[in-house]
N, C-alpha and C positions, 0 to 999 in steps of 0.2 A: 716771827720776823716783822719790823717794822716795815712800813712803806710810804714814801710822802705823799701827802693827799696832794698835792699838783706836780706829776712830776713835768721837768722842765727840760729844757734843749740845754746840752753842753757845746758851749765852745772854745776851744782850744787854742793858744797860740798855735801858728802855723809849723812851729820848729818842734814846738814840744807833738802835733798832732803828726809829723812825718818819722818823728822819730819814734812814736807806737805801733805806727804802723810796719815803717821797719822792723820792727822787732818781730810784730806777729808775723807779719810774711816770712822773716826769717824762722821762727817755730811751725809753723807748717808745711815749710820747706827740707827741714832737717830733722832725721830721727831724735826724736829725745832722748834716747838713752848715752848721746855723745854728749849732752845738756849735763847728765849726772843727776838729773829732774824729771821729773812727771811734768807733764801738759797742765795742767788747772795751777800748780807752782809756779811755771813760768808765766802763763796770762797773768794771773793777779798779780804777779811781780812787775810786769810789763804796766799793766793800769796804773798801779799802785806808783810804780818807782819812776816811771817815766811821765805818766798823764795825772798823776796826782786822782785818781778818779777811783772811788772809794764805794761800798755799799753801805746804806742809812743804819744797817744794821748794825754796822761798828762802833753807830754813838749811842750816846747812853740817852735815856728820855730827858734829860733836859735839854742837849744839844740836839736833840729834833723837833721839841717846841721850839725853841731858839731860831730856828734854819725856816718853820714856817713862816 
């Protein structure tokens, strides 16, 4: 697994960071199995689809020289 050598603080527009949060309160609050999902498919969907927020891992070595 890659990892960036500095890693950095994110921050979120305020709409897009209530509206993750929303989500995950609501997946911890509610059985997954009404989801039709597992717990780790909804997080990374929740990161992914709502906060744009991605792991280093998904790019390929030029796009993490690139990002240094």
């Amino acid at each position: 697994m890659q990892t960036p050598t500095n890693p950095q603080e994110v921050y979120l527009p305020d709409h897009i960071y209530h509206a993750l949060k929303a989500k995950l309160e609501k997946l911890v609050s509610e059985p997954f199995e009404e989801c039709g999902t597992d717990p780790e498919t909804e997080i990374v969907a929740a990161l992914g689809e709502i906060g744009n927020i991605w792991p280093v891992s998904v790019l390929d070595d030029a796009q993490v020289a690139e990002a240094a």
